[in-house]
Phi, psi and omega in degrees: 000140140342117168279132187283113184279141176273135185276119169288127186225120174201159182011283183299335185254014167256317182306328191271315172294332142342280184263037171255327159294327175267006151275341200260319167313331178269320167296353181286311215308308199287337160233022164263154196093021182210335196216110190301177194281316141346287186283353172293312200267347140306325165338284186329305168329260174338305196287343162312292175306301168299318200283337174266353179313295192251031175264293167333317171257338171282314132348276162261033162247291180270018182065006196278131165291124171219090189300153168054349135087055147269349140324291185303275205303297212263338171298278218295336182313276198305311175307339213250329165279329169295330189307000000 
């Protein structure tokens, strides 16, 4: 059989899972009332992927500082609900 990897959950991967929800909170602000709960969970789906997408080359690839990582949360929140 296959071995089960176990998910490390500590601080830091709960606080990061934090402000991947509150980027998916600023795409709501901007699309509720335009898009039923299918397409709201696809948003989600996706914006998950993209938003560790660029937290991960902006963070890590390119050094940008983002204290308290409000950068991060609400430009990509508000661009990304706009699109």
């Amino acid at each position: 059989g296959k071995d089960l990897h176990k998910i490390e959950v500590t601080i830091k991967t709960l606080i990061l899972g934090d402000f991947g929800a509150a980027a998916a909170m600023i795409s709501f602000g901007a699309l509720l009332g335009k898009c039923n709960l299918q397409q709201l969970f696809f948003l989600v789906f996706w914006e998950m992927f993209f938003w560790g997408l660029n937290e991960s080359l902006g963070a890590g690839s390119f050094k940008a500082t983002d204290m308290g990582g409000s950068m991060f949360v609400h430009a990509f929140g508000a661009y990304y609900g706009l699109a």
